[in-house]
ROMAR-894409 format. One record per residue (C-alpha): residue number from 1; residue in three letters; z, y, x. Coordinates in steps of 0.001 Angstrom, whole numbers, plus 500000, padded with zeros to 6 digits. Example, Ala and Ser with C-alpha at 12.3 -4.5 7.8 and 13.67 -1.06 7.14 Angstrom:
BEGIN
+-----+------+--------+--------+--------+
: seq : type :     up :  north :   east :
+-----+------+--------+--------+--------+
:   1 :  ALA : 507800 : 495500 : 512300 :
:   2 :  SER : 507140 : 498940 : 513670 :
+-----+------+--------+--------+--------+
END
This chain:
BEGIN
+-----+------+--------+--------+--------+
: seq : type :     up :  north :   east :
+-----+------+--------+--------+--------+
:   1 :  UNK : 914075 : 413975 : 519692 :
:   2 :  UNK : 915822 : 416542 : 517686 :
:   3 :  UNK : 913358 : 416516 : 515077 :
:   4 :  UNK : 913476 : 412690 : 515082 :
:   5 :  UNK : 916549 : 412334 : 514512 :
:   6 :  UNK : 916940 : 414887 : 511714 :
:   7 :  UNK : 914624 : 412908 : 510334 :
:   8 :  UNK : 916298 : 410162 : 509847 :
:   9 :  UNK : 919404 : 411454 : 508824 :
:  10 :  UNK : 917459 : 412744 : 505439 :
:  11 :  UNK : 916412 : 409013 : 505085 :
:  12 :  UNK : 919939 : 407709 : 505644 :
:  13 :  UNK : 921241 : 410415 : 502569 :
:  14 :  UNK : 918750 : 408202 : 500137 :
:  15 :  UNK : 919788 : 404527 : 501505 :
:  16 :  UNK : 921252 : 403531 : 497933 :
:  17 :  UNK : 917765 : 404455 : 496179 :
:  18 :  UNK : 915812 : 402581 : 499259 :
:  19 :  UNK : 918152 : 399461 : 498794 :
:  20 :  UNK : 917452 : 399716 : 494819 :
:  21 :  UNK : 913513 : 399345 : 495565 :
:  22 :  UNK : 914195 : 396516 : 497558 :
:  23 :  UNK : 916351 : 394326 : 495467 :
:  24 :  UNK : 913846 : 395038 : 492666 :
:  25 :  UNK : 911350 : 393925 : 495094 :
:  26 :  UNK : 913341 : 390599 : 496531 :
:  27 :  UNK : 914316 : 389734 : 492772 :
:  28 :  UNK : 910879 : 390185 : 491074 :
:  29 :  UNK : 908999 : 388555 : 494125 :
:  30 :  UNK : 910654 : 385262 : 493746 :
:  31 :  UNK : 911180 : 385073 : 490644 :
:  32 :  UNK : 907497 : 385394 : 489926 :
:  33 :  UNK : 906717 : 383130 : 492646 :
:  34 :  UNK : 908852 : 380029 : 491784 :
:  35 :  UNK : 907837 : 379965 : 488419 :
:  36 :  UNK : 903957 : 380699 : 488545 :
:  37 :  UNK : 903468 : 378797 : 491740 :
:  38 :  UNK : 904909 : 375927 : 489503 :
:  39 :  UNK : 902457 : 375247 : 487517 :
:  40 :  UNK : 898970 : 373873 : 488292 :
:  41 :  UNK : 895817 : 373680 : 486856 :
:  42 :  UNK : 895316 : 369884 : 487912 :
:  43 :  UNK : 893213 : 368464 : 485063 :
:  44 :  UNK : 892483 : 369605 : 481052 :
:  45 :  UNK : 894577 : 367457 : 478832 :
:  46 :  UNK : 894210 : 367496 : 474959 :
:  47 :  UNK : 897763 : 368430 : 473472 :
:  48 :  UNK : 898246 : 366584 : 470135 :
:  49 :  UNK : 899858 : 367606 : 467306 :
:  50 :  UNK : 901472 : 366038 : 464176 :
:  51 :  UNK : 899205 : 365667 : 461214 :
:  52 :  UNK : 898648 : 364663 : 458274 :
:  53 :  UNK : 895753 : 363299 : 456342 :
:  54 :  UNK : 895690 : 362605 : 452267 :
:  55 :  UNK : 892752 : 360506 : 451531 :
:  56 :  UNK : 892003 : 360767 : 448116 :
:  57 :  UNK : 888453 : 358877 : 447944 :
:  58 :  UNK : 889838 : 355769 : 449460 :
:  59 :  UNK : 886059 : 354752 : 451046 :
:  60 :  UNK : 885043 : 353310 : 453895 :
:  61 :  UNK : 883884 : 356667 : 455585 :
:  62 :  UNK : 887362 : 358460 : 454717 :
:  63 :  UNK : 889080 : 355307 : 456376 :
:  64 :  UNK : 887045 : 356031 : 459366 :
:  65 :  UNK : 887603 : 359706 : 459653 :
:  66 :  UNK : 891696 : 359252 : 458734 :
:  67 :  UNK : 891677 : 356553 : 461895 :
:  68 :  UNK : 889874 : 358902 : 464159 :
:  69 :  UNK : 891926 : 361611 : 463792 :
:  70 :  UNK : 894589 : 359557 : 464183 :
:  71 :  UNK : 893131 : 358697 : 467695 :
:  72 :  UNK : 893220 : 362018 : 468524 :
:  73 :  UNK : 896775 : 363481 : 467120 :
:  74 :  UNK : 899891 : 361653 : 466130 :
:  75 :  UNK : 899188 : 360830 : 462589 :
:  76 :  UNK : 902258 : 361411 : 459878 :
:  77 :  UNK : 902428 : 359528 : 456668 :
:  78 :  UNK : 903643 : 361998 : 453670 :
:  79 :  UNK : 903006 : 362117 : 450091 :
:  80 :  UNK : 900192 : 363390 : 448038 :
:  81 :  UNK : 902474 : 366309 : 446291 :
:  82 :  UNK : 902053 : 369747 : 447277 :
:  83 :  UNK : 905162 : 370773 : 447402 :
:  84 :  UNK : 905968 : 367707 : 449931 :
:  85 :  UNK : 902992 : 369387 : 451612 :
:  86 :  UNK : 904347 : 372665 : 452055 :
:  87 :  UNK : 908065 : 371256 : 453203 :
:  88 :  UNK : 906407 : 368965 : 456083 :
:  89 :  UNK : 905054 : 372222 : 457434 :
:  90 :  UNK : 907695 : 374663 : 456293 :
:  91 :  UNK : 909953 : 372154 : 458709 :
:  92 :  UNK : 907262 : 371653 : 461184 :
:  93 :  UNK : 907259 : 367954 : 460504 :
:  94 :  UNK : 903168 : 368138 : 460676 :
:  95 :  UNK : 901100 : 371177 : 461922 :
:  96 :  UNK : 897961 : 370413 : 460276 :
:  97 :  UNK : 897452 : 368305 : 456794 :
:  98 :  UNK : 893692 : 366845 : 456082 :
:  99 :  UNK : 892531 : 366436 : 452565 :
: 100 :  UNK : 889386 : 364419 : 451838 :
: 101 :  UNK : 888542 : 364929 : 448839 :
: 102 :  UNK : 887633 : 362253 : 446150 :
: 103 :  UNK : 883582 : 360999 : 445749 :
: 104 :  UNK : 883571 : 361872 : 450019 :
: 105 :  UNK : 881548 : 358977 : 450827 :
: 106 :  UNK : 879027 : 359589 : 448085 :
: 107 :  UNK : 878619 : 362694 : 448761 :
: 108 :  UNK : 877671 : 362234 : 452327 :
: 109 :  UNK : 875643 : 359082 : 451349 :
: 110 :  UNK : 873347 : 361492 : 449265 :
: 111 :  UNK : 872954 : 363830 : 451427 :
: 112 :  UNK : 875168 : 366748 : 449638 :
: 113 :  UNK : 877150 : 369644 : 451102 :
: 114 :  UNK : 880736 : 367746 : 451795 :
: 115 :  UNK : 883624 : 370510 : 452111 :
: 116 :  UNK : 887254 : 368812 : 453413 :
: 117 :  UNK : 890625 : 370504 : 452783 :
: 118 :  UNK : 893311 : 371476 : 455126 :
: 119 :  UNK : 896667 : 373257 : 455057 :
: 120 :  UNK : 897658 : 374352 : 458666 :
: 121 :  UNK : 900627 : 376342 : 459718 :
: 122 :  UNK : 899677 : 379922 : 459924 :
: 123 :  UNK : 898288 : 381290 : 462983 :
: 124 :  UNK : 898586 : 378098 : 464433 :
: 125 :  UNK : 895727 : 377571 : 467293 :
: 126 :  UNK : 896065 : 374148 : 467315 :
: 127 :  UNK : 895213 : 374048 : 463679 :
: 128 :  UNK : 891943 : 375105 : 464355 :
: 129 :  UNK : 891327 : 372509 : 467237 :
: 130 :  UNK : 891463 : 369912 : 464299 :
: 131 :  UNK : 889334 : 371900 : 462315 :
: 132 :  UNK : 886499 : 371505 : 465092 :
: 133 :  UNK : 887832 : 367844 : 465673 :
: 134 :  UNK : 886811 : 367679 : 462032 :
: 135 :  UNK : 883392 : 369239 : 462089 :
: 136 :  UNK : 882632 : 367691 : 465327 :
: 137 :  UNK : 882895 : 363856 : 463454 :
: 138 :  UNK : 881329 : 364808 : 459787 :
: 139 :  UNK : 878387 : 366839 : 461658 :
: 140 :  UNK : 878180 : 363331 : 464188 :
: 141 :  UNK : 878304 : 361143 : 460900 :
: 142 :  UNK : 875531 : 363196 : 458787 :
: 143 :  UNK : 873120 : 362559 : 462071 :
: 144 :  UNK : 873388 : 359021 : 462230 :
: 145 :  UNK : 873162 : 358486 : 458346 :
: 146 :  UNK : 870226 : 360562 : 458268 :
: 147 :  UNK : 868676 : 358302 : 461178 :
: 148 :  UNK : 869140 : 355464 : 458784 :
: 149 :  UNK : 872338 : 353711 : 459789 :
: 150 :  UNK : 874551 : 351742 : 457595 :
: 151 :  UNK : 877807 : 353340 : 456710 :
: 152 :  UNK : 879605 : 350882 : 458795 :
: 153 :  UNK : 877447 : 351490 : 461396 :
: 154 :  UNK : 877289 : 355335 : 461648 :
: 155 :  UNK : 881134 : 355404 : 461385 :
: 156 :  UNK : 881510 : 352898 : 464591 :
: 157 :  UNK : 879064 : 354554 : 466596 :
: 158 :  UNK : 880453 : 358497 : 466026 :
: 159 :  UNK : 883746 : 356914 : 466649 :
: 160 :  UNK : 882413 : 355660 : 470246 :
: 161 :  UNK : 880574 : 358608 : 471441 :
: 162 :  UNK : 883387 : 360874 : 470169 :
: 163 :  UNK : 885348 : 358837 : 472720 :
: 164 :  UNK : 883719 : 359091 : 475474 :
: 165 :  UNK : 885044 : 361689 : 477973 :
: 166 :  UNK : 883290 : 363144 : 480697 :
: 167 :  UNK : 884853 : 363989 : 483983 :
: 168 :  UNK : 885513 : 366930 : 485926 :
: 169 :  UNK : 885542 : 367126 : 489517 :
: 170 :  UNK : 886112 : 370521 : 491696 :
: 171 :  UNK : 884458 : 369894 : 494645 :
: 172 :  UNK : 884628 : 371962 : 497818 :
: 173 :  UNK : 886366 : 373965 : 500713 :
: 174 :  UNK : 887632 : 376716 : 498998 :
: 175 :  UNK : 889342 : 375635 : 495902 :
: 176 :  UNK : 893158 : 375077 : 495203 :
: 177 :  UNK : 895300 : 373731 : 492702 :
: 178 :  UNK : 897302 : 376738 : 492577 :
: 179 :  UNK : 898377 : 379314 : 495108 :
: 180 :  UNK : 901371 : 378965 : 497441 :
: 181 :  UNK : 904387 : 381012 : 496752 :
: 182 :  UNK : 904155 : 383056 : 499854 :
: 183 :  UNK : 900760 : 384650 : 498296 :
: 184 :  UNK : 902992 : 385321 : 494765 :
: 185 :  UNK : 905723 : 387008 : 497055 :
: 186 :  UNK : 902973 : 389026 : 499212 :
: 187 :  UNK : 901037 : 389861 : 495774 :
: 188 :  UNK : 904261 : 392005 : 495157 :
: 189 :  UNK : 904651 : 393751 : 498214 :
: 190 :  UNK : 902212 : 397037 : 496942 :
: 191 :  UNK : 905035 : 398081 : 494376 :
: 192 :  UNK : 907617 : 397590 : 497255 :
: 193 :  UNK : 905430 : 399290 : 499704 :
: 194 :  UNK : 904409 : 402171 : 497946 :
: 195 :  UNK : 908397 : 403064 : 496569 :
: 196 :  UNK : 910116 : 402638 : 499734 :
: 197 :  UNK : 907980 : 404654 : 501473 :
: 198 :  UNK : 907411 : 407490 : 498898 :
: 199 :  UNK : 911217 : 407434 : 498436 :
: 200 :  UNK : 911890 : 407523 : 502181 :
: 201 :  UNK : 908964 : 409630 : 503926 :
: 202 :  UNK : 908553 : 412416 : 501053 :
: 203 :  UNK : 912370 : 413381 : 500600 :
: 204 :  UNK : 912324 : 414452 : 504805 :
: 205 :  UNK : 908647 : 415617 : 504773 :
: 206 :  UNK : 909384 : 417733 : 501808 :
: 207 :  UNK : 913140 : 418877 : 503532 :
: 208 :  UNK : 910586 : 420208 : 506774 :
: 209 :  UNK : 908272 : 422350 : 504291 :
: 210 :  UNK : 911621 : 424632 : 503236 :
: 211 :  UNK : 910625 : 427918 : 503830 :
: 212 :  UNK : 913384 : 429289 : 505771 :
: 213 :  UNK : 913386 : 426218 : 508016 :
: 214 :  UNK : 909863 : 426463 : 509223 :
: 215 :  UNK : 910805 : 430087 : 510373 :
: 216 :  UNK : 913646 : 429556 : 512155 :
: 217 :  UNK : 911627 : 426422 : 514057 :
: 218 :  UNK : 909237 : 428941 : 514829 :
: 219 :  UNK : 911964 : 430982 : 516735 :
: 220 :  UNK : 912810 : 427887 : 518588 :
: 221 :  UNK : 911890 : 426244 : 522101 :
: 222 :  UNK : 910219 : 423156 : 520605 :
: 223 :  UNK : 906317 : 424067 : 520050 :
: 224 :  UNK : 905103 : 422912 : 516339 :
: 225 :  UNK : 902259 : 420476 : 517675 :
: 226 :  UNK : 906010 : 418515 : 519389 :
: 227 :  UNK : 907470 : 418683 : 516147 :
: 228 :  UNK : 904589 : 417600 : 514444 :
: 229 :  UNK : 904761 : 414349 : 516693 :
: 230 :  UNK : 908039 : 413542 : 516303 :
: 231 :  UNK : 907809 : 414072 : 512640 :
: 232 :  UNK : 904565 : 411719 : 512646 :
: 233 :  UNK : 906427 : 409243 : 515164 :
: 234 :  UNK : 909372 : 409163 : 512666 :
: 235 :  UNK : 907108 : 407889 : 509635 :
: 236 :  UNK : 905169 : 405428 : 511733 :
: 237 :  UNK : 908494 : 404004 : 512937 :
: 238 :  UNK : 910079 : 404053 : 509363 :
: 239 :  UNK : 906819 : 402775 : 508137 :
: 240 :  UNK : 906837 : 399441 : 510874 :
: 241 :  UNK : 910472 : 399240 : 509843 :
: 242 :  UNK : 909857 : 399014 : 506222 :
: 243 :  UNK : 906916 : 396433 : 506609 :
: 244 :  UNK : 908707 : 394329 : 509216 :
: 245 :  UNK : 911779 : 394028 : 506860 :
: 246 :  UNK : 909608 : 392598 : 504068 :
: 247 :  UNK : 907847 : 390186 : 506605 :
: 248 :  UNK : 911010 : 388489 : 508039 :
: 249 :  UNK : 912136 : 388017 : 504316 :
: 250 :  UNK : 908628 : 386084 : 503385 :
: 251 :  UNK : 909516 : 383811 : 506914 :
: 252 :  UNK : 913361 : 383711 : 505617 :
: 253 :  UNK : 912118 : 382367 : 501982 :
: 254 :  UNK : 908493 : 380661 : 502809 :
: 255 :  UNK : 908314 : 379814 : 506231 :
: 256 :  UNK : 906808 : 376813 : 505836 :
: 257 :  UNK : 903885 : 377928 : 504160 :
: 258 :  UNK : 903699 : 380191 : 506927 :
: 259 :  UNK : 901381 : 377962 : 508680 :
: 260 :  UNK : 898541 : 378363 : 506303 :
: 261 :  UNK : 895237 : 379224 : 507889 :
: 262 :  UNK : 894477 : 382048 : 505842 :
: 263 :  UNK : 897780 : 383566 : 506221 :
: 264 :  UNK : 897246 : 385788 : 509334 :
: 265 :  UNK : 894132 : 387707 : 506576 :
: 266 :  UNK : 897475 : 387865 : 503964 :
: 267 :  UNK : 899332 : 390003 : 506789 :
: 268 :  UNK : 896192 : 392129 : 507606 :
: 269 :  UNK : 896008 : 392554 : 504316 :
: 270 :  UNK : 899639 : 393789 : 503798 :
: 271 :  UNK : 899193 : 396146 : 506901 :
: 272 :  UNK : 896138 : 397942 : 505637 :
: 273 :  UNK : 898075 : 398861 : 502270 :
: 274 :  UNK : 900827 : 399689 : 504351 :
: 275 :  UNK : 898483 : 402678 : 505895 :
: 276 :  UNK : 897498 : 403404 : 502281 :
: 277 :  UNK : 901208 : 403876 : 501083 :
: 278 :  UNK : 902035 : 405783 : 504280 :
: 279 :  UNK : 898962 : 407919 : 503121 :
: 280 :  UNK : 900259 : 408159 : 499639 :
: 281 :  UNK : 903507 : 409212 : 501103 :
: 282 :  UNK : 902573 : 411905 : 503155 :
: 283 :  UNK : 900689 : 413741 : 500184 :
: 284 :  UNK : 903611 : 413335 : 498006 :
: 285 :  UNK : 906172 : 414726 : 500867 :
: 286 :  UNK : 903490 : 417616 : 502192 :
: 287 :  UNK : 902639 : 418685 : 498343 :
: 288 :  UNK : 905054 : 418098 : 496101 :
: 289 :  UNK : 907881 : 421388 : 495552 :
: 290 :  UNK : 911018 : 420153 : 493878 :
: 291 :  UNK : 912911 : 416482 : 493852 :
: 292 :  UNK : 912655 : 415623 : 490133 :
: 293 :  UNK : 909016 : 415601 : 490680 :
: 294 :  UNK : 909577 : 413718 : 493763 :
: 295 :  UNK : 911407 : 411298 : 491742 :
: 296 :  UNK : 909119 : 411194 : 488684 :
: 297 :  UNK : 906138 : 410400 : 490734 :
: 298 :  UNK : 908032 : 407449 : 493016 :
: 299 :  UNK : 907966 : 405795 : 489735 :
: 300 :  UNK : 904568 : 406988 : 488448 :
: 301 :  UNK : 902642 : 406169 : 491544 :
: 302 :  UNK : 904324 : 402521 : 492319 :
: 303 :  UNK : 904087 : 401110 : 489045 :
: 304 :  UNK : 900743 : 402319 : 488136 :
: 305 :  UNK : 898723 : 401553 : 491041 :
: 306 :  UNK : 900482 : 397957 : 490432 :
: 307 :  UNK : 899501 : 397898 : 486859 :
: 308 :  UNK : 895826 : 399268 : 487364 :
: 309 :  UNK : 895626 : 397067 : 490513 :
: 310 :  UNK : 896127 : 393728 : 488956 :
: 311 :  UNK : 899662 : 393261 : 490334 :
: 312 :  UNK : 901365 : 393049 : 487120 :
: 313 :  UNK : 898815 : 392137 : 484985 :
: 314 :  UNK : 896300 : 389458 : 486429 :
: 315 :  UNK : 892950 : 390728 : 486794 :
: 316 :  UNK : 891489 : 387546 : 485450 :
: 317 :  UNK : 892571 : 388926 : 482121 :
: 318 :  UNK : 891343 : 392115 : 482115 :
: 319 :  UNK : 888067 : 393243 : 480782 :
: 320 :  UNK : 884499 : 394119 : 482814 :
: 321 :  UNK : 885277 : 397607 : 481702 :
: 322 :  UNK : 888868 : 397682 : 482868 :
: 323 :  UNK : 887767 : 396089 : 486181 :
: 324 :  UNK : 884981 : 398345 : 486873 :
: 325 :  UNK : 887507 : 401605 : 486337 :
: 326 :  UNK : 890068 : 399667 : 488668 :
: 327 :  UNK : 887890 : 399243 : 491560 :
: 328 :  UNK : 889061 : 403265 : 491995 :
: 329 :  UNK : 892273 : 402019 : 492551 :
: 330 :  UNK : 893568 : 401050 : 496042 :
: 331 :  UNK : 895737 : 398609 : 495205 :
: 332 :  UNK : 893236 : 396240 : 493058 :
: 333 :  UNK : 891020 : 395430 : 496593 :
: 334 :  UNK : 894355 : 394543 : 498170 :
: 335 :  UNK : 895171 : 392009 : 494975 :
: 336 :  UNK : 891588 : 390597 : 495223 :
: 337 :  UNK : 892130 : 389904 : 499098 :
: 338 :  UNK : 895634 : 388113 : 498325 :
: 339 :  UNK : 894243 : 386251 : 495662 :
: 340 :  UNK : 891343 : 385304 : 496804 :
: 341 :  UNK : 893193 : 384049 : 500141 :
: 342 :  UNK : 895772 : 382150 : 498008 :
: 343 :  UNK : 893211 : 380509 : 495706 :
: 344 :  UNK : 891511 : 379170 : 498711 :
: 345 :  UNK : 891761 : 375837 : 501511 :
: 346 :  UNK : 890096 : 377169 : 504812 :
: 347 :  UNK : 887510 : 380162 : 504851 :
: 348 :  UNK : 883937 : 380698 : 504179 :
: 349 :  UNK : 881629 : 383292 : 506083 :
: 350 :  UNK : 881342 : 384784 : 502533 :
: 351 :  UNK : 884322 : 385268 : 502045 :
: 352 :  UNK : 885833 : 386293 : 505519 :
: 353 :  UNK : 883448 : 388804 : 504770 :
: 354 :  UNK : 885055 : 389885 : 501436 :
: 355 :  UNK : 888029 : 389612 : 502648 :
: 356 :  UNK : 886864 : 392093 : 505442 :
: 357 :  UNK : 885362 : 394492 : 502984 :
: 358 :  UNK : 888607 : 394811 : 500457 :
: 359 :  UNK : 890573 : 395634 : 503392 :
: 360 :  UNK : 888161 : 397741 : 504970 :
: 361 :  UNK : 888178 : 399797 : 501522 :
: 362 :  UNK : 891626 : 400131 : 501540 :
: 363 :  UNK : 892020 : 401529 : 504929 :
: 364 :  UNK : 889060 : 404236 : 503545 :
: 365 :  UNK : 891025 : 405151 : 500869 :
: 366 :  UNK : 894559 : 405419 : 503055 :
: 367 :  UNK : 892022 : 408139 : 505481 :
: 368 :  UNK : 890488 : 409651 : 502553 :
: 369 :  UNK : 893970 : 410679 : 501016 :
: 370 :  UNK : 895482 : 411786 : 504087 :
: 371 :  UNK : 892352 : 413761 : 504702 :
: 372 :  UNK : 892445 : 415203 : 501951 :
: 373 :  UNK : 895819 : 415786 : 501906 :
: 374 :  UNK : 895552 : 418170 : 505259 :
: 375 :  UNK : 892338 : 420119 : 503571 :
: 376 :  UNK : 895047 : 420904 : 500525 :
: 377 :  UNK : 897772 : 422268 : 503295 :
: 378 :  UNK : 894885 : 424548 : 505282 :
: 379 :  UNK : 894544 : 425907 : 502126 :
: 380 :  UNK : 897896 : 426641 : 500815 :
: 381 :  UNK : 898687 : 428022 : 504268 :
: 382 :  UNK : 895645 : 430363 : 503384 :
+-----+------+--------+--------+--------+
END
């Protein structure tokens, strides 16, 4: 177990960088997971704002529209000066001022083209929800006086069906709230994965390819297809290490949500990217010449198959286009597997069978690359 050993003695010379990766890890995991797995998308509530609306025609309709806004946002009383205006939202007293404009009602009444001011704190979203909030009750108004309703009538009934709320009910197996923290810490573990292992396998890979070294284990007892296996026994062993270290932390800070049924797909899930970083690994430590590119591409390689992959950036919020390019990427089928895991109570055939397939893809790619990577060596050997 010469060979073995050696080995691991390379590994043990970059312990500080290893133990870097994995406080990086430990830290980022949960703090990501106790504050995302906080908050839950329970039910749409309408946030009001402070407003402000300056009726200047005094009518019944203006009345009407002032009061329903006020139903919907918390109304502010302030002057009719503009430069009272502009200090209530200089000092954020009110977000959003109305102004309905004098001869409103008559307007309307007639049938003519009714335009209402506003002055809204810039960029301000929720300055444009009242906007629509506005449109919504003047285009609601024009129907019903166009039907033939009284003024006193049309502005009741818009007020009443601009109240009434429909609701919303998610029905099903396979929807959550939000996902448990365990899937936040496991949606993580690629970055980890991927830096430990390039940081620890490449270094002693890379220390066997030295030139003079190869000859002088040629002139030795030990046959290369022995040294070959220890060397490949070495990185599985390092590899199960790595993996099982990261697994007894997620029972050490989740273990409770341990018991979740779709948990045992999670850790599937983690092993198959565990082959791909292995993979990764292996090409880096066979290929690569000198240790500053070593380095360079530790950092390369982790952090942008986690930013192609969806593990930094959600892929809910990428684009079709951006999705479709990072379906090329490894890590992106092992982010749609956690999430889709996390995001669900129990499991469908359908998706047992996705879940299959993006783990099934990620265990091509891990073969692919280490095939590939053993076609590049026959040929600089050539």
């Amino acid at each position: 177990m010469q060979v073995f050993n050696c080995f691991y003695k390379i590994i043990k010379k970059n312990i500080g960088g290893l133990l870097l990766y994995f406080g990086i890890f430990i830290g980022l995991a949960i703090l990501m997971s106790n504050v995302t797995s906080g908050t839950e998308m329970q039910s749409f509530q309408d946030t009001k704002i402070q407003i402000a609306v300056i009726d200047r025609d005094g009518s019944e309709l203006s009345r009407a529209l002032k009061e329903y806004m006020g139903s919907r946002q918390n109304l502010v009383e302030i002057e009719d000066d503009k430069e009272k205006m502009q200090d209530n939202l200089f000092a954020r007293k009110v977000e959003y001022i109305l102004i309905i404009p004098a001869g409103f009602e008559e307007k309307i009444k007639n049938g003519e083209e009714v335009y209402t001011e506003n002055i809204k704190v810039p960029g301000s979203y929720t300055g444009y929800f009242a906007d629509s909030q506005v449109s919504q009750y003047l285009k609601s108004l024009k129907t019903y006086l166009a039907a033939g309703y009284s003024v006193t009538d049309a502005a009741k009934n818009v007020s009443e069906d601009l109240e009434l709320k429909g609701q919303v009910t998610l029905q099903g197996d396979t929807v959550k709230a939000s996902m448990p923290s365990v899937y936040y810490y496991l949606r993580y573990i690629p970055y980890a994965l991927m830096a430990v292992l390039i940081y620890g396998i490449s270094p002693a890979l890379r220390a066997f390819q030295n030139r003079d070294l190869k000859k002088r284990n040629e002139c030795g007892a030990m046959t290369m297809n022995q040294r070959n296996k220890q060397i490949m026994t070495a990185c599985v062993a390092f590899s199960a290490v790595v993996w099982g270290v990261f697994m007894i932390m997620a029972v050490v800070l989740y273990r409770g949500q341990l018991l979740d049924g779709n948990i045992k797909y999670g850790i599937l899930n983690t092993i198959a990217f565990l082959l791909l970083a292995a993979s990764i690994a292996f090409m880096v430590g066979m290929l690569v010449k000198s240790d500053n590119a070593l380095t360079a591409l530790v950092n390369i390689i982790s952090l942008g198959f986690c930013f192609m992959g969806g593990v930094f950036v959600p892929q809910e919020v990428m684009s079709e286009k951006v999705l479709a390019f990072c379906k090329f990427v490894p890590s992106f089928w092992y982010v749609k597997v956690n999430d889709m895991l996390g995001g669900a109570i129990g499991i469908t055939h359908q998706m047992r069978t996705d879940v299959w397939m993006g783990i099934l893809v990620q265990v091509g790619f891990a073969a692919a690359i280490f095939a590939l990577t053993l076609v590049l060596i026959k040929k600089t050997r050539v």
